[in-house]
N, C-alpha and C positions, 0 to 999 in steps of 0.2 A: 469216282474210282470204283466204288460196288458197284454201278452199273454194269460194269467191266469184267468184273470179279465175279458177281454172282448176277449173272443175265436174268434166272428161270423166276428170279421175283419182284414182284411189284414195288413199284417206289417207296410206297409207306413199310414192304417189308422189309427195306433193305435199310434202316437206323437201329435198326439191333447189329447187324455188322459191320453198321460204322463204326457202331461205339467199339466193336470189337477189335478194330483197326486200329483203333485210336489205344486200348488196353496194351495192343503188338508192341506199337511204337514209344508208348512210352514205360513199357519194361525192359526193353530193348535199352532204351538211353538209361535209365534210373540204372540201369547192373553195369552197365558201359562206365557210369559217370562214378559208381561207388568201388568201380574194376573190379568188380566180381567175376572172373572170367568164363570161369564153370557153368553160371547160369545166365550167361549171354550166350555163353555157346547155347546151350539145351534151348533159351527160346527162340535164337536167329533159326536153328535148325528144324525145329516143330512148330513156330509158331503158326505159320500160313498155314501151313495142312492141316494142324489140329484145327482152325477155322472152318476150312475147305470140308471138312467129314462135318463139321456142324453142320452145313452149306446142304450136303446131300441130304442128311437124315432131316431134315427139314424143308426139303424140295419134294420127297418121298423115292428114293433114288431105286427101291425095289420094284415099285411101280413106274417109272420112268423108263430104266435104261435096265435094271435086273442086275441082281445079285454076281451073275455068271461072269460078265464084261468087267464088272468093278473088279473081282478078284483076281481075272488072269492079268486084268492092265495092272493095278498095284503088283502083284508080286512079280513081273514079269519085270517093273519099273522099279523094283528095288533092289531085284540081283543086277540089272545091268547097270544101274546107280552105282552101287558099291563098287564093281567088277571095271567101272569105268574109269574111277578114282586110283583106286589100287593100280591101275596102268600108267594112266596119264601123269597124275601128283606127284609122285617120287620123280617124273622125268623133265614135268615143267619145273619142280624145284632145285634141281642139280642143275640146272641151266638159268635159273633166277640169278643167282648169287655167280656165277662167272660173268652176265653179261653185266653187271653192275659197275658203271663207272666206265664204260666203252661205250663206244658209238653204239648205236642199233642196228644191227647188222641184217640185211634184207631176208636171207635165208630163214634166220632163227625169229625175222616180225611173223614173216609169213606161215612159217608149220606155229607158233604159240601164239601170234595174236588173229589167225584163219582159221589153219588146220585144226589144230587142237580146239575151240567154240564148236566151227562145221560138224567135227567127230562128235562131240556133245548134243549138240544139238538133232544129228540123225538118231542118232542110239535113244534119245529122248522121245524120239517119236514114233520108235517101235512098236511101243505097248497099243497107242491108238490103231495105229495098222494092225496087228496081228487083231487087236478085238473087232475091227471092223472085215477080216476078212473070214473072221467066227460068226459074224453077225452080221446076216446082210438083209435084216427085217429093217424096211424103209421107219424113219425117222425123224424125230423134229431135228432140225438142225442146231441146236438147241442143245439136244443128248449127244450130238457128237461132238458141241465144245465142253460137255461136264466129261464124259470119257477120255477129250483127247487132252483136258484140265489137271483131269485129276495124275493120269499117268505122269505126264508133266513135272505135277507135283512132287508127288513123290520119288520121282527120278533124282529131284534139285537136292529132294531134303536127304537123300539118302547117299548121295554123292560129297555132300555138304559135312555131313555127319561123319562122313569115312575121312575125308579131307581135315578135319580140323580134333582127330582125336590127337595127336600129338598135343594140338595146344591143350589139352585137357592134362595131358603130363606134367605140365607146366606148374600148375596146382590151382587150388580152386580160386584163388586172389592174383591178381597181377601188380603188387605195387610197382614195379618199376616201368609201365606202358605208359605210357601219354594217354590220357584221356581223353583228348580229341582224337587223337587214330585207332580208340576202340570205339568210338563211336560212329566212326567212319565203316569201320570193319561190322561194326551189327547193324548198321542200313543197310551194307551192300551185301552183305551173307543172311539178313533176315528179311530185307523188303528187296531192294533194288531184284537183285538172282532169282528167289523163287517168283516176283512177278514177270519177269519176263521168262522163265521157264511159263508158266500156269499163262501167259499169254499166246507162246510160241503152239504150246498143246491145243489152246482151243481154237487157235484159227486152224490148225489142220485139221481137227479134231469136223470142225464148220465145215469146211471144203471135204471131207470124205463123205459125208452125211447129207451135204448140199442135194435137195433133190432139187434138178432142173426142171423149169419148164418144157412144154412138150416141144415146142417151138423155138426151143433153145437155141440160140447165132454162137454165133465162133466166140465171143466173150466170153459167154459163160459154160462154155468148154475147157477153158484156159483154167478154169476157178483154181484148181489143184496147183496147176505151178504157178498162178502171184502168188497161190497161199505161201507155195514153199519160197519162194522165193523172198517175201515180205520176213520169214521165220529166219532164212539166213542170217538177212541184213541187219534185224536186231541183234542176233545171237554174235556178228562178226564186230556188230560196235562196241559190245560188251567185249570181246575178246582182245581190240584194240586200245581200249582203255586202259586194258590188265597191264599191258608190254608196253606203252608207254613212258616215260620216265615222267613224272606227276608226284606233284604237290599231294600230301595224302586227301586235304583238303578238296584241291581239284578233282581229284580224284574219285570221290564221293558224289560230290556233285555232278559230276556227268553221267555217273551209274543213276543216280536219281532221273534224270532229265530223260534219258535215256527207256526206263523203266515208266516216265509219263509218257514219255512217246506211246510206247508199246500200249498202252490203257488208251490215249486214244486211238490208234489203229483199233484196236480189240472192238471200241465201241461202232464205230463204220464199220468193221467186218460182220458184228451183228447187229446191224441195226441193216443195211445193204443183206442179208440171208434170209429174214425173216420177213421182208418185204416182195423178195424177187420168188424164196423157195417154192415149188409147187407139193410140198409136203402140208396137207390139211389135219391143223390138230383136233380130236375129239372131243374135245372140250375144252373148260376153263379153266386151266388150269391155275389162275391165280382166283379164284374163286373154288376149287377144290382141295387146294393145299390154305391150310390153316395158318393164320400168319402169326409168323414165331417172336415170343415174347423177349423183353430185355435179358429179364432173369436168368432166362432157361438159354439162349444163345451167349449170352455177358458170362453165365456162372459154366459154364459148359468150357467156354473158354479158358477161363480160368482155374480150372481143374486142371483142365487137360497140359497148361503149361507149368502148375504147380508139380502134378505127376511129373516131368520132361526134366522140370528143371532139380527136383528131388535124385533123379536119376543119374542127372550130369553133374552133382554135385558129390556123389558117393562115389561113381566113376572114377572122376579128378582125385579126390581123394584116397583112393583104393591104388590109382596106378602113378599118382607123383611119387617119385623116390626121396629116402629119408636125407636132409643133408648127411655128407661124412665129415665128420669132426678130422682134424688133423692133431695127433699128439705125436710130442716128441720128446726122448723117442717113444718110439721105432720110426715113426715117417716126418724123419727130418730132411728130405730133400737130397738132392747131390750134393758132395764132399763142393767146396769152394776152388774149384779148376779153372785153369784159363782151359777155353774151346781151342785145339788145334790150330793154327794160322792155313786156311786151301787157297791152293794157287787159282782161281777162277778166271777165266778170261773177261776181258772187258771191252762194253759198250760205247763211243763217246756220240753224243746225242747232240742236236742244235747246233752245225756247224761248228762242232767243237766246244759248246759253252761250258759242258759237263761231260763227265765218266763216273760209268760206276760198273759194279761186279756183277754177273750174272752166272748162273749155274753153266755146267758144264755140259757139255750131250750124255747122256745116258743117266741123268737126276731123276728126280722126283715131280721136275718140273716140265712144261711146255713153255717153248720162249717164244715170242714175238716180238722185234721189232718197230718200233714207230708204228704203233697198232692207230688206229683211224682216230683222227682226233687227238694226239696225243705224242710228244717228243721226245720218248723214253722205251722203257724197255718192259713187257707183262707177262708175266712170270703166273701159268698158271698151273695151280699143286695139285696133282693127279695120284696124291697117295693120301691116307686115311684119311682125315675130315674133308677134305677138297677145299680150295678155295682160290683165291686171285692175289696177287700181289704188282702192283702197278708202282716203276721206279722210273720218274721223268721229271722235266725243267719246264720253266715258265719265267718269261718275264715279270720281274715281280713289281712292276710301276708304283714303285715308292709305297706299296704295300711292305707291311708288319708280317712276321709270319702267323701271327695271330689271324690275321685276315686273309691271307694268302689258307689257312688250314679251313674258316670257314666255308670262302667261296668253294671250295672244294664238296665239301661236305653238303653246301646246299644245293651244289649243280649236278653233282654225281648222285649224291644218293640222298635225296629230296626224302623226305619226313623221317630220317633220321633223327633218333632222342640222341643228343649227348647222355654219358653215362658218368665220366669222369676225365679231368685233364691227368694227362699222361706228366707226372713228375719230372723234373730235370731233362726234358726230351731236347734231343741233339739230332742232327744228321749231317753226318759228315765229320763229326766231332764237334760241329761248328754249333753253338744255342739256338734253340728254335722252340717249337709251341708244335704239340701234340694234343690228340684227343680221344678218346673209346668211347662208341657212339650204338647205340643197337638198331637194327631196321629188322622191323617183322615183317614178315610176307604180305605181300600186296595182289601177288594176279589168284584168280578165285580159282580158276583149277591147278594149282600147285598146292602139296599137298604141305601143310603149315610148316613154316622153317624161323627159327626164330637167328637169324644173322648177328653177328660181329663185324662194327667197323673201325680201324684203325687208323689214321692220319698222322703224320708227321709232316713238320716245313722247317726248315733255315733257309734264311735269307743272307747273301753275301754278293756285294759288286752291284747290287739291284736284281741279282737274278735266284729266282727260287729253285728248291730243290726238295721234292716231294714223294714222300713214300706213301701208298693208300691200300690197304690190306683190308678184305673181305673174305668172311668164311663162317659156316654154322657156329651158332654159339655151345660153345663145348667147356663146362664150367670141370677148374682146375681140382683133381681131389689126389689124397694118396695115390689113387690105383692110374690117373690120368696125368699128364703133364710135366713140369719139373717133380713134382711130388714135395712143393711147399705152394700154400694160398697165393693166388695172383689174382689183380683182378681183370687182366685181359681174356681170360677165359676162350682162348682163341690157338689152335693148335699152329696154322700159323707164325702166329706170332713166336713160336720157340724157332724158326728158323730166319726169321728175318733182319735180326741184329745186324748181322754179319754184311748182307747185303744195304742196308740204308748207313751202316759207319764205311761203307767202301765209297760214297759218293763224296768226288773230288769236281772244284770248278776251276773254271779254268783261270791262270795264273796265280794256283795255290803253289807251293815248292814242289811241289813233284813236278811240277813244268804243265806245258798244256798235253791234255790227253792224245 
């Protein structure tokens, strides 16, 4: 993998940033595993590049490739990083948490698991172009993958960092995260991402810099678009992964595979450039660059992510808000009223098996019928927090509603934590087994969203009757919600009583629907 990672040195120089690879990976897991969130974030997001400027200053990158190209690529790759995040994040994550629990709908695979990587991935490769059209002094091909690397880099890390300050709100601990999906979340936002950003860079970076031979055939004409094209294809598998519905497990694991892939391409695109280039270098360079010590690469490192992670730990702590205590009084909740009875029109789903209530036209909601996959009614909330509300039947084959709320939970929304069972839960009036469950964001360019999931089931006749509510997690205080402790912390959830006690099956007394 350094092979890959840092081409411009020699074999024996490259076991100082193994071991530095090896420090990445397992501060990554140690803060993952003790849920320190704060400085998982700060080293998933500095790790690789705090490496990568080790990388240079030890290649001699002033004498190499010059001061000039490093600085307009970085800062050129850190505003459209950030400017990239701020667009896309908020729009892939408002569409996260709707499509959850629906089929995958072609439209919205293709602009968030395509469009939106493809757009990433051009704006990524800016920085190398615009320096290479700064600088058109011929070159080892060599200096157009540390250029087109580094730009790369720092695009991932500063897109990454823009991306995931919310969870920094969160505060600097995560007790309530599953430890295996932060550990999932700091491979693929510290290793898996920025290596396929830092591979996607240098093979362009290789292909602009490529001097052909003089003699050159229609092959190595082409160099420019396999390059781009090879750069797509990783960038759109990673993007496919994200919109996937996956096991969080799986889900790690392909980013990883994925991110090998990309290291061997890396390694044939320079090992094929450096053989075919007709670019003759001056000399020896691994005999003129002094080969750098444990210490001074090992300890360099490790500043560098002590500084990072010192950072994102004052941060998180600076902008988590204080809990609000609830005294009463003064914030004792609403007076104990019954809700109005609304006349709502109604659904009946499955040939009849069920009914239930769904808003009116002119709500708060969007209705859908019999949406794909699914024998009910989705009800989706288009006013303050947003979220989904999904009201449908299933055969319950001599399932428990206990199991009937599982399989739910584990088909729709795969690495969901349970949080707590929902007391006394009914639907329909009828007993059943409920659950409050959290999922945190999973596709890497959505910008961190920490979710709420809801589940209810009764079982009656053999036939289920299931309510499944999704929306940002919005925790209950005075100034939010009823204005007493809950612990659904789901906005949501104050509207959906009304609708999960209206489901009637059929051959209750009211007759059939």
């Amino acid at each position: 993998m350094t092979g890959a990672l840092f081409p411009q040195l020699p074999e024996s120089s490259r076991r100082p940033f193994r071991a530095g690879l090896i420090v990445l990976v397992v501060a990554l897991a140690a803060f993952a595993v003790l849920r320190w969130q704060a400085a998982m974030i700060a080293t998933a997001v500095s790790g690789l590049p705090v490496l990568f400027v080790v990388y240079l200053r030890e290649t001699g990158i002033r004498r190499t490739v010059g001061l000039r190209g490093v600085f307009v690529g970085a800062i050129l790759a850190l505003g459209l990083g950030v400017g990239w995040a701020l667009i896309a994040g908020p729009i892939v994550a408002r569409a996260y948490d709707a499509a959850l629990g629906a089929q995958t709908d072609l439209a919205e695979f293709l602009l968030f698991g395509v469009a939106v990587p493809i757009s990433e991935a051009f704006l990524m490769l800016v920085p190398v172009v615009v320096v290479r059209l700064l600088d058109r002094t011929p070159r080892d091909a060599l200096d157009g993958f540390t250029i087109g690397a580094l730009g790369a880099t720092v695009f991932t890390g500063a897109a990454t960092a823009t991306l995931l300050v919310p969870q920094l709100a969160m505060g600097v601990t995560a007790p309530d995260r599953v430890v295996g999906s932060l550990l999932v979340e700091a491979l693929v936002e510290g290793i898996a991402w920025p290596v396929v950003g830092l591979a996607a860079g240098g093979i362009i970076g290789i292909a602009l810099w490529f001097a052909k031979p003089t003699n050159a055939s229609h092959p190595y004409r082409a160099v420019g678009l396999a390059a781009l094209l090879v750069v797509l294809v990783m960038v759109t598998a990673m993007g496919v992964v994200d919109v996937v519905p996956l096991s969080s497990a799986w889900y790690g694991v392909l980013h990883m595979l994925i991110a090998a892939a990309a290291m061997v391409v890396v390694r044939i695109v320079i090992a094929a450039a450096v053989r075919h280039q007709a670019f003759e270098t001056t000399g020896d360079d691994s005999q003129s660059t002094p080969a750098p010590r444990y210490a001074r690469v090992v300890g360099s490192m490790a500043t560098g992510l002590a500084m990072a992670v010192a950072v994102g730990v004052v941060v998180s702590a600076r902008i988590t808000p204080a809990p609000q205590p609830f005294v009463c009084p003064p914030d004792c909740g609403r007076p104990p009223l019954g809700i109005p009875v609304e006349n709502n029109p109604r659904f009946s789903g499955d040939d009849g098996a069920f009914s239930v209530a769904y808003p009116a036209e002119g709500s708060a909601y969007d209705v859908t019928f019999d949406p794909p996959g699914v024998k009910g009614v989705e009800l989706k909330y288009v006013g303050g927090d947003t979220g989904t509300l999904t009201l449908f039947g299933e055969p319950a084959d001599d399932r428990t509603a206990k199991q009937v709320v599982q399989h739910v939970l584990e088909s729709w929304y795969p690495g969901a934590a349970v949080d707590y069972q929902v007391p006394n839960a009914s639907v329909g009036y009828q007993p059943g087994y409920g659950v409050v469950a959290d999922l945190f964001r999973k596709d890497s360019s959505a910008t961190y969203t920490r979710l709420r999931v809801m589940v209810l089931a009764a079982v009656k006749h053999d036939y289920a009757l299931i309510a499944a509510a999704v929306g940002p997690y919005h925790r209950f205080s005075p100034d939010f919600g009823t204005g007493q402790p809950s612990g659904a912390n789901l906005e949501l959830a104050m509207d959906m009583g009304k609708y999960v006690n209206s489901f009637t099956w059929y051959g209750d007394r009211y007759g059939r629907p």
